[in-house]
N, C-alpha and C positions, 0 to 999 in steps of 0.2 A: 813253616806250614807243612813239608815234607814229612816232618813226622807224623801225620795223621795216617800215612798210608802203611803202618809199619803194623803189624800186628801184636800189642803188647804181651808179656808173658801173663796167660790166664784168661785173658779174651776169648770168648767164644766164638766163632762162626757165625752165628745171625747178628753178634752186637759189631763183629768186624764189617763184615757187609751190610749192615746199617749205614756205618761211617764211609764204606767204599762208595754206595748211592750218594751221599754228599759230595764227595770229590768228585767224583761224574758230570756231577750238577757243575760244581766249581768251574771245569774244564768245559763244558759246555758253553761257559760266557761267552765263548769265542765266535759264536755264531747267532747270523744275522738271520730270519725268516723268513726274508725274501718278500718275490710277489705272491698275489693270488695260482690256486692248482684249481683246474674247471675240470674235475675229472667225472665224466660222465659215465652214465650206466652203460652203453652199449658197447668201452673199453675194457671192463671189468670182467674177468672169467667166471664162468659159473659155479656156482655153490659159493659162491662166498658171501659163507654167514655170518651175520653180524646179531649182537645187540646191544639196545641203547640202556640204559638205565635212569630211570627220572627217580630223581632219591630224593623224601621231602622229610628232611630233615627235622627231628621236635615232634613227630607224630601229630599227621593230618587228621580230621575231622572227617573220617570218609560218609558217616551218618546226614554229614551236610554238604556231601557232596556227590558221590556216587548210590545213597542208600536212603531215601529221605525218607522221611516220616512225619507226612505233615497232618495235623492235627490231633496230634498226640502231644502229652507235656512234656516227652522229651526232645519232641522233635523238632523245635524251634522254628525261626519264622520264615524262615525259606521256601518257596514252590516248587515242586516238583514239574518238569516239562518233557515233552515227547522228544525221540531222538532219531535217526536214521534206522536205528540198532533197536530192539525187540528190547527193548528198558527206559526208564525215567530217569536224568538227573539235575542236578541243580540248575533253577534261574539263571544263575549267574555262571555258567555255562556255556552260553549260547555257541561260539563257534565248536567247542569241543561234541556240541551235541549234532551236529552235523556231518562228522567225520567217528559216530560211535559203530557204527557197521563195518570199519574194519578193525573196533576195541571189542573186547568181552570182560565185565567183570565178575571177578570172583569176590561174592561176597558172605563168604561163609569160612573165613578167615578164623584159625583161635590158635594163637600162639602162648608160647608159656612167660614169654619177659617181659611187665611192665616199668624197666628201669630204661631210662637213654640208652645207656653205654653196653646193656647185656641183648636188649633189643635190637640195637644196631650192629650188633656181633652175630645175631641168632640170623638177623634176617638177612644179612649178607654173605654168608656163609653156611647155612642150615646145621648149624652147631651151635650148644649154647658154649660160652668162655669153658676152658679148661685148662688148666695152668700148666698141664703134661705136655698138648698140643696146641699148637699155632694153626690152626685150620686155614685154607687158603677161601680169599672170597669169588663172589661172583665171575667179577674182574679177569683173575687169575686163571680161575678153573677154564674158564670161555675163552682166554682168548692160547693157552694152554691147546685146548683141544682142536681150534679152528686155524689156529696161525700155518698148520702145517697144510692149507689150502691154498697159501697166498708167499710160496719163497718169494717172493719178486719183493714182499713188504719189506722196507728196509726203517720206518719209523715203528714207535713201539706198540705193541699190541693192545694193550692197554691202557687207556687215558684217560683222569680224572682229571671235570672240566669244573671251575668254581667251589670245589673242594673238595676234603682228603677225602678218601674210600678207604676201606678198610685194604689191607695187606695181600701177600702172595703165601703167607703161612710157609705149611712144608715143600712147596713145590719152588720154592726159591726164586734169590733176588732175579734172576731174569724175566719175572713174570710180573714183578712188581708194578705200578702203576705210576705215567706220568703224567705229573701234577702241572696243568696250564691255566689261566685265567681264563675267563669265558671269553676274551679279544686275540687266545691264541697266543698269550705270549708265557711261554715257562717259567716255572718261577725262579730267582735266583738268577733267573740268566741277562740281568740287566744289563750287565758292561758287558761291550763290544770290543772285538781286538781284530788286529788283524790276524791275517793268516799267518805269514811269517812268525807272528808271535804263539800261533795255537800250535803251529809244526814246534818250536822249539819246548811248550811244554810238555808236548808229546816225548819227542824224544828224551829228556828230563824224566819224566815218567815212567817210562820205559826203562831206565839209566837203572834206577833209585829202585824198581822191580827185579829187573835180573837180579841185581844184587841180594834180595832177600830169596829170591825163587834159591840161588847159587848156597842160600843156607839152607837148603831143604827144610823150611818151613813148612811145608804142608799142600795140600792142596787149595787151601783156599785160595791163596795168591794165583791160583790157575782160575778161580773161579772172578777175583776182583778182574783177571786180562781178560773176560769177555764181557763183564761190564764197562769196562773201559771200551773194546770194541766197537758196542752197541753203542755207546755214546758218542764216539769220532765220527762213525757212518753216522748217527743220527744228524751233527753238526753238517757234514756235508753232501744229505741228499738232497736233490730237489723235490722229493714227498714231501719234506717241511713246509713247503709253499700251502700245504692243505690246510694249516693253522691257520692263514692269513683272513679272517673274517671280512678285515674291511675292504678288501679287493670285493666283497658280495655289493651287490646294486644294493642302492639307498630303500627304493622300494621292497626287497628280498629282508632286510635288516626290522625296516619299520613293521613289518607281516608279522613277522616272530618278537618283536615289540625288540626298541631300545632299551633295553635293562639287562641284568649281569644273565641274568634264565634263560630270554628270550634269544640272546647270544651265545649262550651255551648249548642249546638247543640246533640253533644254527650250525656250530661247529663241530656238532655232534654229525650233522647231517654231512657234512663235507668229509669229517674222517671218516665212514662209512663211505663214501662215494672210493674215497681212496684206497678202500682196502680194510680198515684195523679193524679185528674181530669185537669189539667191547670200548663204549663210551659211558661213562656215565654223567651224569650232569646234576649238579647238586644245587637244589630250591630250599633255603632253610626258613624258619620264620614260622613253624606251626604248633609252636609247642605253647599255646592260646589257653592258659589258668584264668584268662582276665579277659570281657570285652570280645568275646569269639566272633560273634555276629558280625559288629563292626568291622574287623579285620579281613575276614573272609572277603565280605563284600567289596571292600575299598582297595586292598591292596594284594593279597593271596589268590585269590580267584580269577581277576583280571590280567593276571601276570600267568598265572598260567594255563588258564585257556586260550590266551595266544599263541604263547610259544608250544605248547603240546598241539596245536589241532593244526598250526601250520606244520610242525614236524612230522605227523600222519599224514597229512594231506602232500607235502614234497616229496616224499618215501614214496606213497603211493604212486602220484606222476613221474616219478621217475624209474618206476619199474624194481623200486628197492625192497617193499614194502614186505614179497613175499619171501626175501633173504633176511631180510630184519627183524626182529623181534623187540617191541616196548614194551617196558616193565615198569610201572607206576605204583611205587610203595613206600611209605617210610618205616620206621620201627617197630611201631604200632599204633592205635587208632586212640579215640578220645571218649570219655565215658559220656552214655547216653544223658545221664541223668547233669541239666545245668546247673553247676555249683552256686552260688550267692553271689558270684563276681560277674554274673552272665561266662560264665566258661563253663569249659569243661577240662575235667582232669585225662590221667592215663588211663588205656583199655585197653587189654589185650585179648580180650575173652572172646568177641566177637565185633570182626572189623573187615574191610573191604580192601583189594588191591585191582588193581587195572592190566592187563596185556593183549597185544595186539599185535599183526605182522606172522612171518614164518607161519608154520604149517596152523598158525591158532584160527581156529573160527571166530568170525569176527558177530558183532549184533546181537550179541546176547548176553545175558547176565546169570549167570552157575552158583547155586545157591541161596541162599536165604537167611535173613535175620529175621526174629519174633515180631509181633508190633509194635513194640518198644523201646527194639534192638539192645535188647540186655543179653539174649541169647541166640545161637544157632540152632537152626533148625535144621534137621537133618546132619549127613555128614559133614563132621568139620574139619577142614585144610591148614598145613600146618608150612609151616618156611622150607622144611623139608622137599612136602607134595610140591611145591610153588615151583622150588626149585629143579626138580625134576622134570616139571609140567617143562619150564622154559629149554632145558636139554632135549625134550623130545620136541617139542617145538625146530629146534635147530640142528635136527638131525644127528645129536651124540647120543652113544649110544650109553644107557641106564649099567651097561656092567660093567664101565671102565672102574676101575681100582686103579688108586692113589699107593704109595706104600710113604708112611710119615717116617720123621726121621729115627724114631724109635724103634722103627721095622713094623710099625700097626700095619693091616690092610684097612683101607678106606673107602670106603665107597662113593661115589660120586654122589651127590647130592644128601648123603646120610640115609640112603639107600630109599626114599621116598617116594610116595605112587604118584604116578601121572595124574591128573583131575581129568575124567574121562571127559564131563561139559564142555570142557575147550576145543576141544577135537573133532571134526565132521563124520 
């Protein structure tokens, strides 16, 4: 198994630290998560900014949920209802519409990728694929920019809760994201060992590294010894306790609903209590060709206007709300018009996204779609704008530059305007 850590002749640097991220994981088994971490707002230093990411995977229906259109033929059978917040949304909304005056949405969305895989690239990163550059995501960039508010952090900055997010690109494996189940527990890190046993793979480890550092291999071996760092300290902080979901009261659990979101959600809120710049939480299940209505209402909708209106509403009591920023988006939205199957297909032309918390104005809705919602009206916002919007939200600043590994300069967000409507 020592052979994986060897860098074969021809290997690259991003395929070697690939494989280095798996053995991290490996050696990881070694550790237990402990109890519950209560870490409360008024322990936490100031400015530390956080945000959460609600990622809905399959491209949500925002037309039946944030943008309705009711009695129009495309706009299906849904009601529109009053909210705290100076907008209308879905029926089947009810708690999230009680907690919209600290949301705003943006509904003047028009991005360029109606494919899964070029859409969930574009929107997570405000680049579309480029097979030259590995562009670094949300994730990365955020927590990248805010970690160096928080040395005390000793877990990682980055963590994707109930599934993958997209990468760290050029800004490298340190920034990468780790992957936990929405109960907190990492993944791969099944088997337990003792300690005894984790010192001697260390040292083993360590053994089997000199040795190739001592062939002057290169630098990356320097780069795999502080991914191995970051992974021993992660094993034995007690920030790890912050994972522990079911240390939360029965009643705190039941509020954000029993299910994988509503726990993710949860968990979301505790790493943020603790410290880490960027969570995101992955809700998949909306990529609805067939039967949309039915879906929405039974099982999509109720799931997550639980857990999103209790996660605004904890943020908010707890004084986190205006360090945190929520971003409610998936790839792109779903076509106005109801295909023959009661669905609806991909839309990318004009679609809705949600954010609230940090310096964003809350109660209000920025933009406009047609009556039909086949078009935008006025100006239209792109992944780019979103993602800017969110950096100035959280205080980074629009002219940091990136340098990729090819020597590009980068611009932070792909150099995209703030959306002035979010801002007081």
């Amino acid at each position: 198994m020592w052979s994986r850590f060897a860098p074969p002749v021809g290997m690259d640097r991003r395929h070697f630290l690939s494989h280095m991220a798996g053995a991290s994981a490996l050696l990881g088994s070694s550790m237990s998560l402990g109890h519950s971490l209560r870490v409360h707002a008024d322990t936490l230093k100031k400015n530390h900014k956080s945000c959460i990411l609600l990622w809905m995977g399959g491209g949500p229906s925002s037309m039946d949920i944030w943008d309705l259109k009711p009695g129009t033929d495309n706009g299906g059978p849904f009601k529109a209802i009053s909210t705290s917040g100076d907008m209308q949304i879905c029926e089947h909304m009810p708690l999230m519409a009680k907690q919209m005056h600290h949301m705003s949405i943006v509904r003047s969305m028009s991005t360029r990728e109606a494919d899964h895989n070029r859409g969930r690239y574009y929107m997570h990163t405000g680049y579309v694929p480029d097979a030259n550059v590995d562009y670094p995501s949300y994730g990365a960039v955020m927590a990248h920019e805010l970690a160096s508010q928080r040395p005390e952090l000793q877990i990682p900055p980055f963590v994707s809760i109930g599934g993958a997010s997209e990468g760290p690109g050029f800004l490298g494996m340190s920034w990468a994201p780790l992957g936990v189940s929405s109960n907190g527990r990492i993944r791969n890190l099944e088997m337990k060992l003792e300690n005894d046993r984790l010192t001697q793979r260390r040292i083993a480890l360590e053994l089997i590294e000199n040795s190739f550092i001592a062939q002057n291999r290169g630098a990356v071996l320097e780069d795999h010894r502080k991914v191995q760092g970051k992974t021993f300290d992660l094993m034995t902080s007690t920030q790890m306790k912050a994972f522990d979901v079911e240390k939360e009261p029965e009643e705190t659990k039941e509020r954000y609903g029993k299910n994988n979101f509503g726990q993710g959600c949860l968990l979301a809120r505790r790493l943020v209590e603790a410290g880490v710049p960027f969570a995101e939480v992955d809700l998949g299940g909306w990529d609805n060709h067939q039967g949309i209505f039915r879906i929405l209402e039974n099982d999509r909708l109720p799931v997550l206007d639980k857990a999103m209106s209790a996660l605004v509403e904890d943020l908010s009591q707890r004084g986190l709300l205006e360090d945190t920023c929520i971003v409610w988006m998936g790839e792109f939205a779903r076509t106005p018009r109801i295909n023959a199957d009661a669905g609806r297909d991909h839309w990318a032309k004009a679609w809705s996204v949600v954010v609230g918390g940090g310096k964003f104005k809350g109660g209000n809705a920025v933009g406009a779609t047609n009556a039909d919602g086949t078009e935008v009206e006025g100006e239209p916002y792109s992944s780019e704008d979103l993602m800017a919007s969110v950096c100035h939200a959280l205080g980074i600043s629009l002219e940091t530059t990136f340098t990729s590994r090819n020597g590009r300069p980068m611009k932070i967000a792909n150099s995209g305007k703030v959306i002035k409507g979010l801002f007081g």
